[in-house]
C-alpha positions in Angstrom: -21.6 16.4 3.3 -22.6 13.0 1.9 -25.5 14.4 0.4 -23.6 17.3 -1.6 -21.3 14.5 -2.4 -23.8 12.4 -4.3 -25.5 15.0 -5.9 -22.2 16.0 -7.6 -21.1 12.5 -8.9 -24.5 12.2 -10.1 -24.0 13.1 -13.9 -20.4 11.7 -14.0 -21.1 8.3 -15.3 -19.6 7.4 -12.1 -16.4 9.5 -12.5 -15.9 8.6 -16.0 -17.6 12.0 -17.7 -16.2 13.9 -14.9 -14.8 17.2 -15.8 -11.4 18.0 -13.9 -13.4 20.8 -12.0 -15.9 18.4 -11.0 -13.5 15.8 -10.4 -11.1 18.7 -7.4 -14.4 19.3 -5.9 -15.7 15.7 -5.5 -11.8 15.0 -4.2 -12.1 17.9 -1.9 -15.8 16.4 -0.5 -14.1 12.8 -0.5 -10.7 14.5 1.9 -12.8 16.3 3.7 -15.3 12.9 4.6 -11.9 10.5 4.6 -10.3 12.9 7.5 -12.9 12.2 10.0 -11.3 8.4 9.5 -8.1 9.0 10.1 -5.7 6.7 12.4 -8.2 4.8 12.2 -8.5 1.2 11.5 -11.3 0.4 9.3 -10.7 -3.4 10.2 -11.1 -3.0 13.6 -13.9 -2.6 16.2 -17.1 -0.6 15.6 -15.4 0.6 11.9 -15.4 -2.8 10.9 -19.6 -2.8 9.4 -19.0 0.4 7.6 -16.2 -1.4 5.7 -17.9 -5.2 5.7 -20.9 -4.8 3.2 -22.4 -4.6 0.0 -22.1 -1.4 -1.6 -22.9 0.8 -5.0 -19.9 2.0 -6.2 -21.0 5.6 -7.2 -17.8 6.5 -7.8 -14.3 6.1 -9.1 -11.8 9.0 -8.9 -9.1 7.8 -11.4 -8.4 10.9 -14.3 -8.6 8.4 -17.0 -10.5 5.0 -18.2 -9.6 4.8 -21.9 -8.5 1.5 -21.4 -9.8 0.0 -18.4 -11.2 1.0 -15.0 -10.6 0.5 -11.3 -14.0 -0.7 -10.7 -15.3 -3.0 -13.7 -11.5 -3.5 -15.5 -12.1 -3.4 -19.3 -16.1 -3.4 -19.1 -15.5 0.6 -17.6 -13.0 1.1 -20.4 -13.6 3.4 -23.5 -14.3 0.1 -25.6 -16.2 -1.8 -22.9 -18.6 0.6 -22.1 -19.5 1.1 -25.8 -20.3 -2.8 -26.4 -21.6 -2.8 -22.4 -23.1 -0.1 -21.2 -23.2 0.0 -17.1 -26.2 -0.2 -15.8 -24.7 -0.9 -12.2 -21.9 -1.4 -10.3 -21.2 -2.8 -7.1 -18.4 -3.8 -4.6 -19.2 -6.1 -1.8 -16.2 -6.6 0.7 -17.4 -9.5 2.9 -16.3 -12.4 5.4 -15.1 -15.5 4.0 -14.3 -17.8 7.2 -11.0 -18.8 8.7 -7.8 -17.0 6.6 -6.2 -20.4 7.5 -6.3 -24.2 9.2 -5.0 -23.1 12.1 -8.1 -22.4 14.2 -7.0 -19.1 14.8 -9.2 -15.5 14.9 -8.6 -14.1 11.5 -10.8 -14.2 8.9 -10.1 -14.1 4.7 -11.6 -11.0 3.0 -12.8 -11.0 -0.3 -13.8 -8.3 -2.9 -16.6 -9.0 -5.0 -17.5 -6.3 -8.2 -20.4 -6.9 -10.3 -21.5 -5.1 -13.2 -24.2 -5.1 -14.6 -24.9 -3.9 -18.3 -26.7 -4.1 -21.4 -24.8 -5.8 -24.5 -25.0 -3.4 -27.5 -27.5 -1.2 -25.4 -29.9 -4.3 -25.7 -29.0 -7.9 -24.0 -28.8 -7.6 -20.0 -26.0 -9.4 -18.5 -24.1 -9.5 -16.0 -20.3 -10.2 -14.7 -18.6 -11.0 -11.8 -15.1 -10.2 -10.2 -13.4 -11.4 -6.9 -10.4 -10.7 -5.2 -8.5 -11.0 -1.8 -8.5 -7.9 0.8 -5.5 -7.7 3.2 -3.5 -4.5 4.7 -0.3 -3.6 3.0 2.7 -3.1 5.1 4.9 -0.3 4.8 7.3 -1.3 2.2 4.0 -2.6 -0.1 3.0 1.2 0.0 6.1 2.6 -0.6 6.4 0.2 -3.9 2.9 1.9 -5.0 3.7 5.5 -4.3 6.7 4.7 -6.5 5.1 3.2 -9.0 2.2 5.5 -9.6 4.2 9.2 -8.3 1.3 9.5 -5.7 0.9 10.0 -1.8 -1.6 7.2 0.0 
């Protein structure tokens, strides 16, 4: 459940401190939730709200953030989080109008992460990161199971 879920990426630092026990049973919980998605299309229909919002980001599953971090980049690294301690994280995927001139249906997706920390523990601050959000095609997911010997 979504509740068991939290309760066990509570004391990870958000998947940083994570032990690889805690890590197999957070994966497990996050399969388990993921399944009742699939073949579906998150961009689509009724899914597309759960996907098109602003969002805490409680969580990030990669095994190691010595240098930098999925979510935050070098601020959730090793270094980063010594001089900037999180004190939240976000990820807003939202609307950004027309993807082009042509007057036609689709819109452009952006990502937005914030984090928010405390320089040396003691100066609040804040910094902002945005990117584009698209689908990749088959041959763009092939490239990345390649590159990173993993299944998506």
């Amino acid at each position: 459940t979504v509740e068991k879920l939290l309760a066990l990426i509570k004391p990870t630092e958000r998947g940083v401190s994570a032990t690889p026990a805690q890590r197999d049973e957070i994966n497990a919980l996050i399969t388990s939730l993921e399944a009742g998605w699939q073949g579906e299309d998150a961009l689509k229909g009724s899914n597309r709200v759960y996907l098109l919002r602003e969002c805490e980001v409680a969580y990030v599953g990669q095994t190691s953030s010595k240098k930098a971090n999925a979510a935050g980049g070098k601020f959730r690294g090793r270094l980063g989080r010594l001089l900037f301690a999180t004190t939240a994280l976000y990820q807003h995927v939202l609307e950004a109008g027309p993807a082009s001139n042509t007057g036609t249906a689709a819109t452009k997706l952006l990502a937005i992460n914030m984090i928010m920390f405390r320089f040396l523990g003691i100066i609040p601050g804040a910094t902002i990161l945005r990117g584009d959000v698209g689908v990749l095609g088959p041959e763009a997911i092939s490239q990345l199971e390649t590159s990173y010997n993993t299944k998506l």
